[in-house]
C-alpha positions, 0 to 999 in steps of 0.5 A: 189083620182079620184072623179067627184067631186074633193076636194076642193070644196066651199060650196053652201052657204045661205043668211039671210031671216027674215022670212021662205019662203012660197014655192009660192014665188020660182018656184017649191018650197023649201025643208026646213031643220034644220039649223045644228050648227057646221063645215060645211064638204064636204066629199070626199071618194074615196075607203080607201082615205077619205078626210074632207073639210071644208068651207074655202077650208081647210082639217078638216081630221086630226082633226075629225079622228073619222068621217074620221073613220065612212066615211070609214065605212058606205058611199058609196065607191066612193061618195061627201057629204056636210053636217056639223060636229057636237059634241051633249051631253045630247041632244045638241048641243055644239059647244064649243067642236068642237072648241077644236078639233082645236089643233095642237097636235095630241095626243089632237086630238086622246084623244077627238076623244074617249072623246066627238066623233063627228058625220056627218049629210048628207044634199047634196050628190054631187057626187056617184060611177062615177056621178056628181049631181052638175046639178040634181035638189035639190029634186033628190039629196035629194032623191038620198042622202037618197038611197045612205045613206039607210043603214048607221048608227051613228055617220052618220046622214041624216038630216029631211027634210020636203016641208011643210011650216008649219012644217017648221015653226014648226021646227024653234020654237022647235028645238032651244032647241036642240042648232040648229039655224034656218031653211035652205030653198032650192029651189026645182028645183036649181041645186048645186051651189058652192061658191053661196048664193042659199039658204036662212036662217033664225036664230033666233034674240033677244036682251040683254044689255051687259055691254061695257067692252073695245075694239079692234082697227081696222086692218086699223086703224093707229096711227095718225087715230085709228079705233075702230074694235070690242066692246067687250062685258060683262054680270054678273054672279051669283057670281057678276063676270063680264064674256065675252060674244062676240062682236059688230064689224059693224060700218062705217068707220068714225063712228069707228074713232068717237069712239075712241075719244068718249071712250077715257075717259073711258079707265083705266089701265088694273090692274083697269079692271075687266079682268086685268089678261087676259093675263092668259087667254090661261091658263084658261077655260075661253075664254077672250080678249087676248088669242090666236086665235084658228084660226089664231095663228098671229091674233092680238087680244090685246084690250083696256080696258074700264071702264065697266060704259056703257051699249050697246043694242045688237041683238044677234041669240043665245047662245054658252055656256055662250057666243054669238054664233056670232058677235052681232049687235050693236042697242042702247046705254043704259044710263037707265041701270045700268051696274050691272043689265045685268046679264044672268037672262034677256036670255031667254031659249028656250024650250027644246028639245032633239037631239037625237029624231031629229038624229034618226028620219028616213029620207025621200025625204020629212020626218018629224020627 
């Protein structure tokens, strides 16, 4: 592989912003965007040699033969792209499927390949034919991006993108329902900046009482001073059944050793625990405390089961399934609640909207679907 832009490559990152920014706040303005759901992917394709990088620097090739497949088919022979990987079924996004793709066993790969394909979205193009355009403008890799892209067809997407603040605004309310998570802002004139905050996001945040169900020690944490890492988190089914649902884990470090001490009559025999037979878990659809991690194999993920007596106020942005996409942050202690009334009656369901419309929506520098 002989590219200007050579794998690999750290993605261009964003930081959190509370509200979309007006574009009279940067020089030039922003280009807003939906902010996509899934694996975050440069791709590289150098003729027949394609290659899937991911955020941390890792190859995803060989779990997404599929857009591997489509890279071939439908890019430009000699290009970068960075964009995100994502799974969509009856018009949303499902991030749970992905997650399957990482599987040590090939066949697996293969076999979900053809059962739930994925697609790519394109939002950058960082290089084509024999040009770098880390140092172009944003909007003239945008326009670029769209050229460069004019004649592709799915699973190969462009993403909308819009300079207008008001549907921007627009696009954070509805396209939730869709499973999408918020809105990217790009300064307008900002040259490609890898490894670099140079955007801004912002995610929806609500909040829910979750039932307090163990937790999980802290990396730093030894047996003269434990340290509580994670509070892992609860909510009741339809059927009464008590289901994990995520964790809390930001705590100072003098606040997770008082933890510790102040949970302590609270731990029971993990036969006494609702998910006494965790354990089982890796065996089970289900993702409880204890099962392996799909990410890191020597992770430590054993926990100490609580009596599920307390209830904890968390902000969350949205869901994954039955679960809280991302870590929580920890707001309040709640001893008005009965533990059995945080139930998934009380999350809210955003509107629905449909993928679909949104991924064939032609693009455009500035296009609004």
């Amino acid at each position: 592989m002989d590219l200007p832009v050579m794998p690999p490559l750290s993605p261009m990152l964003a930081k959190v912003a509370k509200a979309v920014p007006a574009p009279a706040s940067v020089e030039g303005g922003f280009q807003y965007e939906p902010k996509w759901d899934g694996f975050r992917c440069i791709i590289f394709r150098d003729g027949d040699e394609v290659e899937l990088g991911s955020r941390n620097e890792r190859p995803l090739t060989r779990y997404f033969p599929d857009v591997e497949a489509a890279a071939r088919q439908w890019l430009p022979p000699r290009c970068v792209l960075d964009g995100e990987i994502i799974i969509s079924l009856d018009g949303r996004l499902q991030f749970e499927r992905l997650l399957e793709r990482i599987h040590p066993a090939d066949s697996r790969v293969q076999k979900l390949a053809v059962e739930t394909p994925a697609s790519f979205v394109a939002f950058d193009l960082l290089a084509i034919g024999a040009e770098s355009l880390l140092a172009a403008a944003q909007s003239d890799r945008r326009a670029r991006l769209v050229d460069a892209l004019r004649d592709t067809a799915p699973p190969m997407h462009v993403t909308p993108a819009t300079t207008d603040e008001a549907t921007a605004r627009r696009w954070f309310d509805t396209f939730e329902g869709a499973g999408l998570d918020g809105v990217v802002a790009k300064p307008q004139l900002s040259a490609y900046q890898p490894g670099a905050r140079a955007m801004l996001k912002v995610k929806h945040v609500r909040t829910a009482d979750v039932v307090l169900a163990g937790y999980r020690l802290h990396k730093s944490s030894t047996l003269a001073e434990p340290r509580l890492g994670s509070l892992l988190l609860g909510l009741y089914d339809n059927q009464g059944q008590l289901q994990h649902v995520g964790v809390a884990a930001s705590f100072a470090t003098t606040r997770r050793a008082e933890l510790v001490a102040e949970l302590a009559p609270m731990v029971v025999a993990p036969n006494e625990h609702p998910w006494g037979r965790w354990a089982e878990a890796s065996e089970s659809s289900d993702r409880m405390p204890g099962a392996q991690s799909r990410w890191n194999a020597g992770k430590d993920l054993s926990w100490v089961p609580l009596d599920p007596s307390m209830v904890v106020e968390v902000g969350f942005d949205h869901m994954e399934g039955t679960r809280f996409r991302h870590t929580t942050q920890f707001k309040r202690w709640r001893p008005d609640r009965d533990p059995k009334s945080c139930t998934y009656a009380q999350l809210e369901e955003p509107v629905s909207y449909d993928l679909d419309q949104l991924l064939q929506s032609p693009p455009g520098p500035a296009g609004t679907p």
